[in-house]
Every structure is written in C-alpha cells, then in structure tokens.
C-alpha positions in Angstrom: 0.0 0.0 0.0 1.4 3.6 -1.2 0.3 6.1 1.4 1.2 10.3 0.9 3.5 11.8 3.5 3.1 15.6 4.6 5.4 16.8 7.1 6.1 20.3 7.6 7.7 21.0 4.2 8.6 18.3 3.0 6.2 15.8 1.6 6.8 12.0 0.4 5.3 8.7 0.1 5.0 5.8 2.8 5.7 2.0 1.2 3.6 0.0 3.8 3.8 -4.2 3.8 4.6 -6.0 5.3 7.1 -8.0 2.8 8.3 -11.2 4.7 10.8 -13.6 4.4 10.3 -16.9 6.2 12.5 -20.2 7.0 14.6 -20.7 3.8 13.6 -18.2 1.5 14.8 -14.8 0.0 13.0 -11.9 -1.5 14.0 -9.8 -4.3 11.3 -6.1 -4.8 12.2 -3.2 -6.7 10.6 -0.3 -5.7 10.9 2.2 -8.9 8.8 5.4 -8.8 9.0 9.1 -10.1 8.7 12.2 -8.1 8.0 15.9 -9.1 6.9 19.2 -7.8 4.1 20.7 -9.1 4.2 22.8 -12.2 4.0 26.2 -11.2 5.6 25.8 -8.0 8.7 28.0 -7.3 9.9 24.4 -5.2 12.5 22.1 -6.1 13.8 18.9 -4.2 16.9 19.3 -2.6 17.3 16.3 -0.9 15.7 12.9 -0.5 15.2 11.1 3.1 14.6 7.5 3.6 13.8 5.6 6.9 13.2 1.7 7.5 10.8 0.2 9.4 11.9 -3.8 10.0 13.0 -6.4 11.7 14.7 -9.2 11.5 15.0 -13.2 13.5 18.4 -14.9 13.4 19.7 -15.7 10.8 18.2 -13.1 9.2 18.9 -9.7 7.5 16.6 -7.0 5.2 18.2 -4.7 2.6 17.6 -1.5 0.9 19.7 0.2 -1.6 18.2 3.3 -2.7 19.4 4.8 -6.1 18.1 8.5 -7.1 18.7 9.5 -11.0 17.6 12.9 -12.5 14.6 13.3 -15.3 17.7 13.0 -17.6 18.8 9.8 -15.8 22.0 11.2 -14.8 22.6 9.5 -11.8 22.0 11.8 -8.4 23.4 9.4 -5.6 22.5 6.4 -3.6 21.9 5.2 -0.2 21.5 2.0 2.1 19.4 1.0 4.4 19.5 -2.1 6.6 18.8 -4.5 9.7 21.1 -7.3 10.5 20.8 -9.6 13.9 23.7 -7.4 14.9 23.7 -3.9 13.8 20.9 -1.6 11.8 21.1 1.5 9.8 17.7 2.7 9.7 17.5 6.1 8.0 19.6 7.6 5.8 19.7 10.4 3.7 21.0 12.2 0.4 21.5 16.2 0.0 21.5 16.6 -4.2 24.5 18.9 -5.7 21.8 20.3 -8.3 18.3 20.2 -6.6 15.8 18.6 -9.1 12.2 19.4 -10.5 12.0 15.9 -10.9 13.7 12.8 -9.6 13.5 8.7 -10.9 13.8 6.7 -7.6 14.5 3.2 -7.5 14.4 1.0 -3.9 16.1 -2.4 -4.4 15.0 -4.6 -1.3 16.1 -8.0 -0.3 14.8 -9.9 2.2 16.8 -13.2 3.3 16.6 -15.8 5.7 17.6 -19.3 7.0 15.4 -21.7 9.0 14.6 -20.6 11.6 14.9 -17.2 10.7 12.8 -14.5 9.5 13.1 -11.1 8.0 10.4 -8.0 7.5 9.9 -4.9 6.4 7.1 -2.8 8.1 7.6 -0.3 5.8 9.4 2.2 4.0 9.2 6.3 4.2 10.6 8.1 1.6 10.5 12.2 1.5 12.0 15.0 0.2 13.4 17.8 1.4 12.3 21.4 -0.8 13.9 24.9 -1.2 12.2 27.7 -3.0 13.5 29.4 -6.1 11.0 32.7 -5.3 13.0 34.5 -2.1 11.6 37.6 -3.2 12.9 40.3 -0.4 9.7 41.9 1.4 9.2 45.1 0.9 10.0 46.4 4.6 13.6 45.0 4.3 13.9 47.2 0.9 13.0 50.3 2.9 15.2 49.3 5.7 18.2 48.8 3.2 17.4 52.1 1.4 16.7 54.2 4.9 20.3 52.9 6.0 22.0 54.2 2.5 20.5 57.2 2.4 21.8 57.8 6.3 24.9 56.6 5.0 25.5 59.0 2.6 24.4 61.9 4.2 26.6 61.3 7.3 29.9 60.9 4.8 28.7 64.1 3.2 28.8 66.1 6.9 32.0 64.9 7.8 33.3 65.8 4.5 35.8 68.8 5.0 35.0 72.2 2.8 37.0 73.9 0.4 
C-alpha cells in the first residue's frame, strides 16, 4: 500500500507491507517510482530522506539500496538501508549537488533468511526535502536597506571637510 506523507515541508510517500521472508527463502522487490513538484511551483527537491521500518529473527537480515537519478537519468546518488541480527542502519539520507524538479527513484529490497529465521519490512518512508526558487525580499527590508543608504550618505557628506 502507497500512502502520501506531509510533514512540515517536506512531503513523500510511505511503502507499507509487510514483505516477509520466512525459514529458507529470499526476496527480491524493486521499488521504482518518479517524483515531481508541481508545475507552477517555485519548489524544487533538494534532498531525499529515507527511513526503515523492520526487523529481522536470526539468521536473518533486510536490505535496501536506494538509487536517485535525474529526469535526464543522470545518476544523483544512492543510499543503504538495513537490519542485520547485529547492527541496523535505519534512516539515511542524500542532499542533491543540483536540486531537481524531478527525480526517478528506485528502492532495491532483499529480504533473506535461513530456518529458523525471519526477516520484515514494516515499511518504508521516503521524502523529500524542498527549497524555493521565489525569495523575493519583502518590501519592509527594501525600505530598511534604502533608509540605511541614504543615512549613510548623508553622514559621509557632513563629515566631508569644505574647500
């Protein structure tokens, strides 16, 4: 199930299972999916943020590798996600160099285990960080700036010396 994400300003997509692995058997998904901001919006994605919801029973261990490629499929950057018996890295995220109108995401997950093991994903959270294009100064800073000019000037003219 694919469930929207809105949190403060960023927005995103939940990936909710569960997908399971049981006894002697291994999963392969691919999660592939494209993101944009809206047309007129001044927005664009800056970065993307990924968090992992699993667990896993000895022997066991769940996998994510995240890979993030432009509308031009240039490739953007990738990150991992996982949960071992022994360690986890659980959330993980990836600032773009050139933030994005539009991203291509693909989420490779692999879910393994061994008898009597067992390995699941919960789910998946993926959102994206947003700055604005449109920092259009307001127009009580433009007064301030021109107010302190204009002070500025005619102080250096008073302490100018006469001729």
């Amino acid at each position: 199930m694919v469930i929207p994400i809105e949190e403060s300003n960023d927005f995103g997509l939940r990936f909710s299972g569960p997908f399971l692995a049981v006894g002697n058997l291994n999963q392969n998904m691919i999660l592939g999916y494209t993101v944009s901001v809206m047309t007129n919006s001044p927005d664009i994605i800056s970065g993307v943020h990924a968090q992992l919801n699993g667990f896993v029973i000895t022997p066991g261990s769940v996998d994510v590798l995240e890979q993030v490629f432009t509308s031009t499929l240039a490739f953007a950057g990738q990150t991992t996600l996982f949960v071992t018996p022994t360690t986890n890295q659980l959330a993980n995220a990836l600032l773009l160099n050139v933030p994005q109108a539009k991203l291509i995401i693909t989420n490779k997950l692999l879910l393994a285990s061994s008898f009597p093991g067992a390995a699941s994903i919960i789910s998946i959270d993926e959102t994206f960080s947003q700055i604005s294009l449109s920092q259009v100064p307001e127009p009580s800073t433009l007064v301030l700036l021109t107010s302190g000019l204009t002070g500025l000037c005619l102080l250096s003219r008073r302490f100018r010396p006469r001729r």
